[in-house]
C-alpha positions as CSV (number, residue, x, y, z in Angstrom):
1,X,-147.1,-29.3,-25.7
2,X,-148.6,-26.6,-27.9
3,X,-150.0,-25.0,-24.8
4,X,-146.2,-24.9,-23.5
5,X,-145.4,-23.4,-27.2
6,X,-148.6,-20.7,-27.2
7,X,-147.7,-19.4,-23.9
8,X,-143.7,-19.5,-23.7
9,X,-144.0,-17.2,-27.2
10,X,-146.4,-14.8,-25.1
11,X,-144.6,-14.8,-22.3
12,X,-141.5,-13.6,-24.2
13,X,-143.5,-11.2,-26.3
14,X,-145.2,-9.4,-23.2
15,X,-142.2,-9.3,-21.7
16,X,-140.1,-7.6,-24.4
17,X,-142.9,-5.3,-25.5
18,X,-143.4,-4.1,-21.9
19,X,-139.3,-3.5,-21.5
20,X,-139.8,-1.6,-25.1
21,X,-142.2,0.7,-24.2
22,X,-141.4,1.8,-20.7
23,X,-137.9,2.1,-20.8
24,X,-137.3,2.6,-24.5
25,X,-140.9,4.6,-25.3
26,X,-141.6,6.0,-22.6
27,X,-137.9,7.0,-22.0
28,X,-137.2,5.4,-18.4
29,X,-133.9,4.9,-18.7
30,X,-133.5,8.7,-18.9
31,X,-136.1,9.5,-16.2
32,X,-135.1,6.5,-14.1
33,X,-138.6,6.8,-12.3
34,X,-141.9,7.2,-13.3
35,X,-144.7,7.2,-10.2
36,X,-147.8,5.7,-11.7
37,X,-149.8,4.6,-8.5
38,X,-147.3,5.7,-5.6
39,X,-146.1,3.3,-3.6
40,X,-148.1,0.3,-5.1
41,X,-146.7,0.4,-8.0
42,X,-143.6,2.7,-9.6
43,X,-141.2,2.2,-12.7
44,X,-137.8,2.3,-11.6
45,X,-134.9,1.6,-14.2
46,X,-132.7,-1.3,-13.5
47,X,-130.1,-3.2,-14.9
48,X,-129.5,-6.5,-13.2
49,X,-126.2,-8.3,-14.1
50,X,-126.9,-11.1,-11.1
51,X,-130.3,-12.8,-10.5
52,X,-133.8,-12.0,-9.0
53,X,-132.9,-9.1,-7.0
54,X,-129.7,-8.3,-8.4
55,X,-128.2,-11.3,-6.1
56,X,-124.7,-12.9,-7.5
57,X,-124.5,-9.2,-9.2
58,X,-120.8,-9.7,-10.1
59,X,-121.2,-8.0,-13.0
60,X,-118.6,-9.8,-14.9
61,X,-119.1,-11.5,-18.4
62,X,-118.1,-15.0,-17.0
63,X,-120.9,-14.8,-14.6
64,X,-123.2,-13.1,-16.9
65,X,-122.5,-16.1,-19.7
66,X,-122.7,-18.9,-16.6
67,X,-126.2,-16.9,-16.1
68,X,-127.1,-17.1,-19.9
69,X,-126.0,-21.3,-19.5
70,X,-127.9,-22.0,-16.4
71,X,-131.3,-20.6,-18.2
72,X,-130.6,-22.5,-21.2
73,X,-130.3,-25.6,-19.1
74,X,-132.8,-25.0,-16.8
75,X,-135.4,-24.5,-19.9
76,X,-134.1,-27.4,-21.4
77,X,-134.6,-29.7,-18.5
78,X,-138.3,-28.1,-18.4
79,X,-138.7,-29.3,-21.9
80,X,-137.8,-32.7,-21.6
81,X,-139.3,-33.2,-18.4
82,X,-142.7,-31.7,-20.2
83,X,-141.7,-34.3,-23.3
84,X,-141.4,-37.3,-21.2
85,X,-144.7,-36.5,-18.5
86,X,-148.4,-36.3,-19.7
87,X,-149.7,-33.3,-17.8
88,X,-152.7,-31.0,-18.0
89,X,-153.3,-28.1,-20.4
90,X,-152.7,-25.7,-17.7
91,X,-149.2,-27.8,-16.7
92,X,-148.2,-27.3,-19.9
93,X,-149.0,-23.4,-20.1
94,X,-147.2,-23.3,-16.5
95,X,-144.1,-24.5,-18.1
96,X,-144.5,-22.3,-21.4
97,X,-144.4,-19.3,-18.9
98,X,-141.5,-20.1,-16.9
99,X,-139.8,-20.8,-20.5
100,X,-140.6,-18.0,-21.5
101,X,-140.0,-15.8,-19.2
102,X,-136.2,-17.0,-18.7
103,X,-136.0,-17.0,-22.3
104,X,-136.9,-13.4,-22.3
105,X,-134.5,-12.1,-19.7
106,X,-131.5,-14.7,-21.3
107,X,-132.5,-12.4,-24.9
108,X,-131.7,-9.6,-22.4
109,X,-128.7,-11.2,-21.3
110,X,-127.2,-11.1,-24.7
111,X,-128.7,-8.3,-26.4
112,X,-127.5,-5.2,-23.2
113,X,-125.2,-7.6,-21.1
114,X,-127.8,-7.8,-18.3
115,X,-132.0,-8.0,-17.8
116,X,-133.6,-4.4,-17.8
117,X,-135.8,-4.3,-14.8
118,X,-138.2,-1.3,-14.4
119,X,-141.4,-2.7,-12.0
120,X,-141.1,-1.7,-8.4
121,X,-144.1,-2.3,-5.5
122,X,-144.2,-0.6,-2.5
123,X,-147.1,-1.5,0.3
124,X,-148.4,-0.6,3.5
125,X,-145.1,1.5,4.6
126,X,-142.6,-1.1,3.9
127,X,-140.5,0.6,0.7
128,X,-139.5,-2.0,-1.6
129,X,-135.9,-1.2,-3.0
130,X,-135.9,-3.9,-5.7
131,X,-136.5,-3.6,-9.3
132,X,-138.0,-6.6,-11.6
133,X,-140.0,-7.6,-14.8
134,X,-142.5,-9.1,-16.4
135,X,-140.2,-12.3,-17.3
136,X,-139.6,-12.5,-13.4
137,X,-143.7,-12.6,-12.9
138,X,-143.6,-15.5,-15.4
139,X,-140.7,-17.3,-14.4
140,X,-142.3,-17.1,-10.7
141,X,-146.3,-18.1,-11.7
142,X,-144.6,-20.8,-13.9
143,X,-142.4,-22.9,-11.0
144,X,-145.5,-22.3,-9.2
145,X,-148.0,-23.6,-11.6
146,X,-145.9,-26.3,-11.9
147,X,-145.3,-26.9,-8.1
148,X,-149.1,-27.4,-8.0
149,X,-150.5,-28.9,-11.6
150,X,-147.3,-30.8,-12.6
151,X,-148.3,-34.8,-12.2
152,X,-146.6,-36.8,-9.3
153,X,-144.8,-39.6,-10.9
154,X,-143.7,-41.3,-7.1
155,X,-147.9,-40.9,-6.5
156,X,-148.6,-42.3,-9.7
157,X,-146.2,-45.4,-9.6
158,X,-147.8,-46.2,-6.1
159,X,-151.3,-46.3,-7.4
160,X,-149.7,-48.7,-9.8
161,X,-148.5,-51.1,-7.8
């Protein structure tokens, strides 16, 4: 569990850093867009009041609080699950980056009254109209990590038997 700790704290921290300088520092939210290796990748203010990809964008403070509440509990069913299954260092830092990540963009959340989004990627002619963050990275390698390291308890009650 101290791996889930270690990296759910630097998940959060990259996160809100990277949010501080671009937007704050380097004064995107003014600009709105910065080009730094056109089309791959381009900073592009955002403010999402919905999910990944500004879906369920109601922008209303019920939904942004149901938001907030479904994080919470999502994290905390993470935890436990973590709590009750003996899994692998790198299970563990799966876990601390999906954590962390929703963590970050629930601080968000709270702090502006939606996530501040500001990475855009472009490729190969397709233009790429949504916005996302360093939090959304994590949240995505976490599931994923866990998708693939977490232990199979059905698998492991079989062998068992």
């Amino acid at each position: 569990m101290r791996w889930l700790s270690i990296s759910a704290v630097l998940a959060f921290a990259v996160d809100q850093i990277s949010k501080y300088v671009v937007i704050h520092m380097m004064e995107l939210w003014r600009l709105r867009t910065i080009d730094i290796l056109p089309p791959v990748l381009n900073f592009r203010y955002g403010e999402n009041r919905g999910i990944n990809f500004g879906l369920f964008d109601g922008g209303s403070d019920a939904s942004r609080w149901l938001l907030v509440g479904l994080a919470l509990l999502i994290c905390g069913l993470v935890l436990f699950w973590c709590w009750r299954s003996k899994m692998s260092v790198w299970a563990y830092a799966a876990a601390g980056l999906l954590i962390g990540g929703a963590l970050a963009n629930v601080f968000d959340r709270l702090l502006y009254g939606y996530v501040l989004d500001f990475l855009n990627t472009s490729c190969c002619g397709i233009n790429n109209p949504f916005v996302f963050n360093l939090a959304d990275v994590f949240i995505f390698a976490g599931a994923l990590g866990l998708v693939f390291l977490a232990p199979d308890d059905k698998k492991a009650a079989k062998k068992g038997q």
